[in-house]
N, C-alpha and C positions, 0 to 999 in steps of 0.2 A: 496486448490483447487486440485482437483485430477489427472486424466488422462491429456495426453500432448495437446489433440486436444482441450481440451478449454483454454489451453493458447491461442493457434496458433488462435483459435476464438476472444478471447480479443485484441491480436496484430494484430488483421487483421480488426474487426471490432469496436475497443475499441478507445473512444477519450481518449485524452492525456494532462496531467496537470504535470509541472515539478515545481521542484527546484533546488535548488544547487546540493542538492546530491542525489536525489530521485526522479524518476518521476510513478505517476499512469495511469494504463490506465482501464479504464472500460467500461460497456454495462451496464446497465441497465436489471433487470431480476429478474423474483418472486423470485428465489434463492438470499441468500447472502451468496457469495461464495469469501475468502481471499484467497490470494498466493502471493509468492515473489521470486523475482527470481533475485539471487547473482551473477552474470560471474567469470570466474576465475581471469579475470583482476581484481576484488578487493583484491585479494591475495587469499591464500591456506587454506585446508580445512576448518583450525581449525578459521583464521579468519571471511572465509563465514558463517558459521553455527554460530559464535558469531553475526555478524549482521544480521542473519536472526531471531535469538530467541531476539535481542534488538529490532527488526520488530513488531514481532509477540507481545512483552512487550507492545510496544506504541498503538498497533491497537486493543488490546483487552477491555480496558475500552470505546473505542469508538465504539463497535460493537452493543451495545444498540438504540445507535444513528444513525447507517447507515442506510440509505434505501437500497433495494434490490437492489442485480446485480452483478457482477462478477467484479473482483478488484483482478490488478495486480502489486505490489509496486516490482520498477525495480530501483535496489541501483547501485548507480555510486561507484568507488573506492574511493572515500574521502565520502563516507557515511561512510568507516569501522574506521574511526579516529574519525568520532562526537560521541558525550558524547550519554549515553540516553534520558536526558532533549531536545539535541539539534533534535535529532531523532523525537521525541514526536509530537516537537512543529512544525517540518516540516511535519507528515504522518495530525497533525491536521490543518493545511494551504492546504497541498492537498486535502482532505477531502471538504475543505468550500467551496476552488475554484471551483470545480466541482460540487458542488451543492449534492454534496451524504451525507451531516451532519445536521441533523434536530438541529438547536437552539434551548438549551436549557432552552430560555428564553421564546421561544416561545408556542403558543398550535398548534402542529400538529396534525391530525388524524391519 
């Protein structure tokens, strides 16, 4: 996601879906638009930027799948100690909750 005011949009306007270590917040909108956003309470640089690209790993085979909207995946500090798998299988639990992950069992239009 780009510029700072469409975070502040998502966190002002975005519902909210957590887990243990991860919570999304989104809006709905013809864009589908990712971002993630690390704090330094997960630790230092080199940590953050390793769970932002383990972020970015899990949520790209699912961008197929997403409906439109803005999505903001905000990692807790014990996000920077889960595995990838464990990563994965939580941004796909967020995802379902909130209703932004078309089943792939299903026929959607």
């Amino acid at each position: 996601m780009g510029p700072n005011r469409q975070f502040s949009y998502v966190y002002r306007r975005g519902k909210r879906v957590s887990t243990r270590d991860l919570t999304l917040l989104y809006v709905k909108n013809r864009q589908k638009r990712v971002g993630f956003s690390v704090s330094k309470k997960v630790g230092v640089a080199v940590v953050r930027n390793r769970t932002k690209r383990r972020l970015r790993e899990c949520v790209r085979p699912l961008l197929d799948r997403m409906s439109g909207g803005l999505y903001v995946f905000v990692a807790r500090p014990s996000a920077a100690e889960q595995s990838l798998a464990q990563l994965s299988r939580q941004v796909d639990q967020l995802l379902s909750r909130a209703g932004a992950l078309a089943q792939s069992g299903r026929n959607v239009p």
